[in-house]
C-alpha positions as CSV (number, residue, x, y, z in Angstrom):
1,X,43.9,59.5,50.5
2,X,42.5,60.9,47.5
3,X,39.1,62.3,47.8
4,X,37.6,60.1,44.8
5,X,38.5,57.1,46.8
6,X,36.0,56.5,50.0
7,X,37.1,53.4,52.5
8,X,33.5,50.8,52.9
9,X,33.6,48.0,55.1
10,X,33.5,46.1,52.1
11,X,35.9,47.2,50.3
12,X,36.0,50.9,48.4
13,X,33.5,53.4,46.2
14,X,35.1,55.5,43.8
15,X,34.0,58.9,41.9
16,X,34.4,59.1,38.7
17,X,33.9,61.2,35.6
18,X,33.4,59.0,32.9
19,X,34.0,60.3,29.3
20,X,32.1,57.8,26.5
21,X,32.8,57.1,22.8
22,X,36.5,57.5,22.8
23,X,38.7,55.2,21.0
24,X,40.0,53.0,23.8
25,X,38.9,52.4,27.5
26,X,41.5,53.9,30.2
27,X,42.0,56.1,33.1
28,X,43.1,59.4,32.0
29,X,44.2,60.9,35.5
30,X,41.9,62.8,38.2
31,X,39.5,65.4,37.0
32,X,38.6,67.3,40.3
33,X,37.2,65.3,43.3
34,X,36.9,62.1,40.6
35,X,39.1,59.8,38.9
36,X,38.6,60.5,34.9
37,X,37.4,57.7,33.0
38,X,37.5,57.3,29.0
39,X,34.9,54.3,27.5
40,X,35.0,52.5,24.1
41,X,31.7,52.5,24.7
42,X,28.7,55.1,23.1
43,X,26.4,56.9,25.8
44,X,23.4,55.0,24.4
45,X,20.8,53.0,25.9
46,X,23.1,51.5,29.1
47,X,26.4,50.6,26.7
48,X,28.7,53.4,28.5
49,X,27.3,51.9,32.0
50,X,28.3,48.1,31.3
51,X,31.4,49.0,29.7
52,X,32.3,50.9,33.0
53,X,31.4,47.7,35.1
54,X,33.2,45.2,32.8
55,X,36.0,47.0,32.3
56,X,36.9,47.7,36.0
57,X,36.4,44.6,37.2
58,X,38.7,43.3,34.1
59,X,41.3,46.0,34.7
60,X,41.1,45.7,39.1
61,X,41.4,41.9,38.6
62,X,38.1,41.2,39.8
63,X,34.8,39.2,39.3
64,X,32.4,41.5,37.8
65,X,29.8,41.1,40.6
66,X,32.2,42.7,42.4
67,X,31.5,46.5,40.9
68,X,28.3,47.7,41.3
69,X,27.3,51.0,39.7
70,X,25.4,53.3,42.3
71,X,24.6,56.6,41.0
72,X,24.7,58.6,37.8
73,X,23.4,55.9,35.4
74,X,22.3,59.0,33.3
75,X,24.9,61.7,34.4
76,X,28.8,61.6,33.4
77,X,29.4,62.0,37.4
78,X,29.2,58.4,38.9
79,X,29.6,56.7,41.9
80,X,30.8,52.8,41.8
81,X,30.9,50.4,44.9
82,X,34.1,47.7,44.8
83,X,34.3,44.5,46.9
84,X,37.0,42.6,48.1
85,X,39.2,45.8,47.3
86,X,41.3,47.9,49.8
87,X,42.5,51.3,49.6
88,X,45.9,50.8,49.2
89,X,45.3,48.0,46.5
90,X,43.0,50.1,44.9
91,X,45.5,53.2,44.7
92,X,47.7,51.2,43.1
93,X,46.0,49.3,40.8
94,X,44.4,52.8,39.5
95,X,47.3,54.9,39.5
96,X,50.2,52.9,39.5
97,X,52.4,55.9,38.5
98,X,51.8,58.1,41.8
């Protein structure tokens, strides 16, 4: 298991570090204990945050009511809650290449 990825009766949480204003959103591998992050999206007023949440939810496959940001709404470090997702599903959706 990697250690970004936490098992909740729900479903999962993921760490991430989320890098903002790049030129396209996508996961760019594992940085540390998190899963790396880049956003189309600028750090300003919340854009970065919602970006984050629509764009998981588009790229898992899921509704967007199912990501739920839980921590670091003002820090690059952040911590994001996923329903209806397991472990294994999530691996694989995330890095399919491993």
């Amino acid at each position: 298991m990697k250690p970004w990825l936490t098992v909740q009766p729900e479903g999962v949480r993921l760490t991430l570090h989320v890098q903002p204003g790049a030129r396209k959103s996508e996961i760019a591998g594992e940085h540390g204990e998190a899963l790396k992050i880049r956003l189309a999206a600028p750090p300003i007023e919340g854009k970065a945050n919602a970006e984050l949440v629509r764009w998981l939810a588009s790229y898992l496959g899921l509704p967007r009511k199912s990501v739920v940001l839980l921590t670091g709404e003002r820090n690059r470090h952040k911590i994001v809650a996923i329903a209806g997702l397991d472990a294994a599903s999530a691996l694989a959706r995330l890095l399919p290449d491993a």
